[in-house]
N, C-alpha and C positions, 0 to 999 in steps of 0.2 A: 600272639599269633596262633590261630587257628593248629590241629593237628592237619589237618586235610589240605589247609594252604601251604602249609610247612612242607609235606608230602609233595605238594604240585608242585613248590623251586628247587625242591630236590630234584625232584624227576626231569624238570625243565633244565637245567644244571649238565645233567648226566649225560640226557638228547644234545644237546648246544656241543657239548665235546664231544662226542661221541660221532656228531653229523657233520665236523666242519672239519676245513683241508688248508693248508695256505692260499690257494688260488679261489677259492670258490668253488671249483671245478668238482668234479665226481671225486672221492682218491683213488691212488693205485690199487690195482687188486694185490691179494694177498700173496705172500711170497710163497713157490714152488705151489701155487692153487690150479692144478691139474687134475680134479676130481671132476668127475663124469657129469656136469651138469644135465647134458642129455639123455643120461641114464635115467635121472631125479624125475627129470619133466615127461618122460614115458611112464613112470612109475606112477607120478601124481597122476597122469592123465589116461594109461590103462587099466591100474589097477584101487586109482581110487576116486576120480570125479566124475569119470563115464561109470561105472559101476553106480553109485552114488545116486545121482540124476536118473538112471536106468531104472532101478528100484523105486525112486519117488514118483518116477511119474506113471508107474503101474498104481502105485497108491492114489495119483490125484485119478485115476482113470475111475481108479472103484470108488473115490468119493464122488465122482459126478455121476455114475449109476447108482447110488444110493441117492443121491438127490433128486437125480431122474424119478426111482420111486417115490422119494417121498411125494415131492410136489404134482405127481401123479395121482396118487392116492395119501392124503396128509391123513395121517392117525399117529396113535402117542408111542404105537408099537414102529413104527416105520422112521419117527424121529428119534428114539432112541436109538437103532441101528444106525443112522447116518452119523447121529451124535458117535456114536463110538469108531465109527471111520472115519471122523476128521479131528479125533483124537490121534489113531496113531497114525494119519499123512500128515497132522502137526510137530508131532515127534522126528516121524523122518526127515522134513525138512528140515531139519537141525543137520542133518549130516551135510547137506550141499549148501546151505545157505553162508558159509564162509569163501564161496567159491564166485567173487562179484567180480567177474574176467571175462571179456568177450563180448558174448550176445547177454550175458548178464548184464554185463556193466550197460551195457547200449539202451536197455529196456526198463532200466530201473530193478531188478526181480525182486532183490531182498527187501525195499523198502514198497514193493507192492503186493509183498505176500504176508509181510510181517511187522508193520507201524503200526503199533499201539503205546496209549490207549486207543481203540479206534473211536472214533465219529459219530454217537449215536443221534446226536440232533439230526447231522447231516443225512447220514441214511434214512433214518425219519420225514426227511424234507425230499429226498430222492424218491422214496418208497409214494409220500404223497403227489408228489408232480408226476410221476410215471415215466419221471427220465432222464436218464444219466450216461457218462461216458467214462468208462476207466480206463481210457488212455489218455485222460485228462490229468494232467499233475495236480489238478484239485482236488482231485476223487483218491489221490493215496491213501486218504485216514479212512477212508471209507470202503475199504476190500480189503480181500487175501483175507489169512484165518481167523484174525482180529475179528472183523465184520461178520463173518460164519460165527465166532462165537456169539457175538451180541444178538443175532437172528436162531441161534438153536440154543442158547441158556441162557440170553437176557430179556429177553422180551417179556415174560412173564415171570411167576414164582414157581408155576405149577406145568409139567407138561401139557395138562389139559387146555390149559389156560393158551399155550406158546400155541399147542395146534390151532385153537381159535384164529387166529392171529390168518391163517393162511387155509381159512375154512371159512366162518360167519364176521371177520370184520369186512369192513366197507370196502377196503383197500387191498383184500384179500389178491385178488389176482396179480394186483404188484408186488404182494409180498412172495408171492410164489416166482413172479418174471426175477425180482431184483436177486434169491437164493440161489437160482437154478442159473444168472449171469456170473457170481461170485464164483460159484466154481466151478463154470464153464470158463473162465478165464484163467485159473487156478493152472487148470489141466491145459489148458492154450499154452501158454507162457512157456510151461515147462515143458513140452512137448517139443517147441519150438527152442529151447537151449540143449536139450539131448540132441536134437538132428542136425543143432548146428557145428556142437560137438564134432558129431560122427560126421556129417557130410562136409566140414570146412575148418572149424576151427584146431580142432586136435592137430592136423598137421602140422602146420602156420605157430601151433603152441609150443611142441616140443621141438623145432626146429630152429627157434628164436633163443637160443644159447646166450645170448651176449651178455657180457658183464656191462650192465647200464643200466638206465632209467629206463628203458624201450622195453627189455629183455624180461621175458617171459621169470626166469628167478624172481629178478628187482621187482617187478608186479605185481607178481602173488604174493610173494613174503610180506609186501605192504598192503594187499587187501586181506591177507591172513592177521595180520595184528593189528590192523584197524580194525577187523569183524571181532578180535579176541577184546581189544580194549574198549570199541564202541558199543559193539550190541551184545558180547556177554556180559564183560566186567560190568558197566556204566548199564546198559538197558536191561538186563533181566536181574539182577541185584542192588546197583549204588544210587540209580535214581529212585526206583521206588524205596528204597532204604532211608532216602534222605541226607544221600553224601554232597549232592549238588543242590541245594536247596534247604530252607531253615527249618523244615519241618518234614517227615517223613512222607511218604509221595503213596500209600498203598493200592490207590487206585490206579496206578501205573503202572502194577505186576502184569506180567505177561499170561494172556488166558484168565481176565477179572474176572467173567463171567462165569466162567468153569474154573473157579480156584484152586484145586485140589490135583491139577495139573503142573500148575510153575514149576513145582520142583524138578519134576520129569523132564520139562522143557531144557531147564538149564542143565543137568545131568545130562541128558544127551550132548546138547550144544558142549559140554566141557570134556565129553570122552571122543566126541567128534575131532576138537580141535585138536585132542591130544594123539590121537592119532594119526592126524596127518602128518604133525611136528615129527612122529617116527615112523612114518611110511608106510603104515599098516595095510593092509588091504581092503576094502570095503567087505564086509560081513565075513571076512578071513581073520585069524591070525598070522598068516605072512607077513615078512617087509622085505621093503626094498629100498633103491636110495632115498634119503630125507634131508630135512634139516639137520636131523641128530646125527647121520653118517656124515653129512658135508663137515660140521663143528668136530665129531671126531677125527675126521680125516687131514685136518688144520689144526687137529691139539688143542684146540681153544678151550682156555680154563680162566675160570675167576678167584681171584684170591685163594689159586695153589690148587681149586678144585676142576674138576671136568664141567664144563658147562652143561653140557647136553643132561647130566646127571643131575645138577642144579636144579634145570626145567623141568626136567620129569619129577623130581622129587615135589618138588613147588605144586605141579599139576596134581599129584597124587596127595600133599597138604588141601590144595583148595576141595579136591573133589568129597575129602572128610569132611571138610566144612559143609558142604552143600549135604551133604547126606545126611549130618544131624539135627537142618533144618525140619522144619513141620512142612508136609505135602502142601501145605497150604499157606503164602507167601502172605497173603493179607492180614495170617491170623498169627503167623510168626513176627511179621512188623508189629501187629497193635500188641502182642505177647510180650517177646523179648526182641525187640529192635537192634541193640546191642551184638548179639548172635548174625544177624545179617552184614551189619558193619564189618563185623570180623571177617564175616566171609569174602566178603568187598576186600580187604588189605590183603590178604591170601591171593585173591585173584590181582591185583595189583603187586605184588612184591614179581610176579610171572612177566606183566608189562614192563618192569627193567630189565629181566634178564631176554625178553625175544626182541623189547626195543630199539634198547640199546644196544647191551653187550652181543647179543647174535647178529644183529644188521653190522654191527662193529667186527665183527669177524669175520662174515659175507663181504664186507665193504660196500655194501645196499645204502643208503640214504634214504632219509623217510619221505614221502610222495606226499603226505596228506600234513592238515593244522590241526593240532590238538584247541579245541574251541568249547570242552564242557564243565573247566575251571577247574580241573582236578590238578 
C-alpha cells in the first residue's frame, strides 16, 4: 500500500469518528461552551474580512486602471507596469479568498478568480470568435488572474513580442476587448462582495450564533478548511507535486506563466490562513476572539498538549517548508520533487488537527466530501 493511500484511511478513519454521533443527528455542544461566539463572528467580520476585501478591491481598482492604460496605449513599458499590479492584486487576493460565504459562495468568486491551470485553447478560441460570457460556468477556466497571466506572460517569450499580440496581430482588437473584460470583471465581482458585506450581509453574519449546520461558526469553519485542504494544501502544492496522480503535474503550479511567483502565492495564502485561525487583524498585529481563543477557552488538548499550540506550531513547520522552496515551483518540481512532497505532509498533518480534532472540539460536523483521493 501506497504511503499516500495509507495516509487517506488514516485520515478517513479519524473524520468517520470524529463526525459521527449515535443518532445521526448534529452532537451535543460542548460542556459549559459559553464563549462569545458573537464576539468571534464581529471580530472575523470587522476586523478581518471587511478589512481584507476593503483593501483588495482598491487593488482590483488599480489593476483595471492599469489596464485601462494599457489597452489604451499598448507598449512593453505600460505592460510591465500592469504586469506588476496584477502581481500584487494576485498576492492579495490570498487574503480573502478563504472567505467563500455569502455573496461569495452565490457567485462562484474563488473558483472565478482563481482556476488554474487556466484555458489557453479556450481563450484562444474566445479571443478568435470575438465572444464570450463569464457568467457562463464554461468560461471558469478561462478568467480571473489565471487568464491575466496567460494574456501578460504567456502569449509570447518576449515583451515585444506579447505587445504585438494587441497592436499588429489580426485579432488585435479582441485581444485588447477580451484583457480589459478580465479585469473589468475582476474589479465587478469584488466590489459587489464588499458592498454586500457592508450593506447586507455582515449583519445577518454575526448575528447567526447558532450551534448548527446553518450557523454562521459551522459555515466558515468549513469553508475555512475546505479552502485550507482544497485550494492550498491539494492546489497550490500536492497536485502539481504529484500527490494525486502517477507523475508530477508542474504545469499545474499556480501563476505557470509568471513562475517565479508560486511561492509568494502560497506564502501569503498560508500566513492568511494562519491568521485567521488566531484572529489577527487585517494588516494589524491585534487579535481578537478565534478559533485559538474558542479551543483555549474549552481546554482542548491532544495527547496531553494544547491544541491551539499544536496548530500553530504545525503552521509555523509548513510555512519553513514553503520558504525553503525555490521562488520558482516548476523548477523545484523538475529539481527536487521530494522537497514539495514534504511540504504537502506538513501541510497535511495541519488538516488533522483543524479537521478533525478542532471541528471535534467545536462539535461542527464537516459540510463538504473529501473527493481528491488523498
Amino acid at each position: 500500500m501506497s504511503y499516500w493511500k495509507l495516509v487517506s484511511i488514516v485520515t478517513l478513519l479519524f473524520i468517520a469518528v470524529a463526525c459521527s454521533s449515535d443518532n445521526g443527528d448534529a452532537p451535543d455542544q460542548p460542556l459549559n461552551d459559553s464563549f462569545n461566539r458573537e464576539a468571534m463572528l464581529m471580530n472575523w467580520a470587522d476586523n478581518i474580512i471587511v478589512p481584507a476585501y476593503t483593501s483588495f478591491v482598491s487593488k482590483t481598482t488599480e489593476l483595471n486602471a492599469a489596464t485601462t492604460v494599457f489597452t489604451e496605449t499598448p507598449s512593453e513599458e505600460n505592460l510591465i507596469a500592469l504586469r506588476t499590479i496584477w502581481v500584487s492584486t494576485y498576492i492579495e487576493f490570498q487574503n480573502v479568498s478563504m472567505f467563500e460565504i455569502g455573496k461569495a459562495e452565490e457567485v462562484n468568486f474563488r473558483n472565478r478568480m482563481n482556476i488554474y491551470p487556466t484555458n489557453a485553447n479556450k481563450i484562444n478560441d474566445f479571443i478568435a470568435e470575438g465572444t464570450f460570457n463569464f457568467s457562463l460556468p464554461s468560461t471558469i477556466d478561462a478568467q480571473g488572474f489565471p487568464a491575466l497571466d496567460y494574456m501578460l506572460n504567456g502569449l509570447a517569450e518576449t515583451d515585444s513580442e506579447i505587445v504585438a499580440f494587441y497592436t499588429t496581430n489580426e485579432n488585435a482588437a479582441n485581444y485588447l476587448e477580451y484583457l480589459n473584460a478580465l479585469s473589468e470583471t475582476i474589479e465587478t465581482l469584488s466590489i459587489t462582495l464588499l458592498n454586500d458585506w457592508n450593506e447586507n450581509f455582515r449583519d445577518s453574519f454575526v448575528s447567526n450564533t447558532s450551534s448548527s449546520a446553518s450557523g454562521s461558526v459551522d459555515k466558515l469553519a468549513n469553508d475555512y478548511i475546505l479552502y485550507y485542504e482544497k485550494a492550498l494544501r491539494a492546489g497550490k502544492i500536492g497536485i502539481p507535486a504529484g500527490v494525486f496522480s502517477n507523475d508530477p503535474l508542474p504545469e499545474n503550479v499556480e501563476a505557470f506563466y509568471k513562475k517565479d511567483i508560486s511561492k509568494s502565492l502560497a506564502q501569503q495564502a498560508l500566513t492568511a490562513s494562519q491568521n485567521f485561525f488566531n484572529g489577527i487583524y487585517f494588516n494589524s498585529s491585534q487579535q481578537g476572539e478565534s478559533f485559538r481563543t474558542y479551543l483555549t477557552f474549552l481546554n482542548s488538548v491532544k495527547n496531553g498538549e494544547d491544541l491551539s499550540g499544536l496548530i500553530n506550531a504545525q503552521f509555523e513547520t509548513a510555512k519553513t517548508n514553503i520558504e525553503e522552496l525555490n521562488v520558482n515551483f516548476v523548477s523545484q518540481i523538475e529539481t527536487d520533487n521530494i522537497q514539495m512532497q514534504n511540504t504537502y505532509d506538513e501541510l497535511q498533518r495541519n488538516v488533522i488537527f483543524l479537521k478533525v480534532d478542532m471541528l471535534q472540539a467545536l462539535d461542527i460536523n464537516v459540510d463538504y466530501v473529501d473527493t481528491d483521493g488523498d
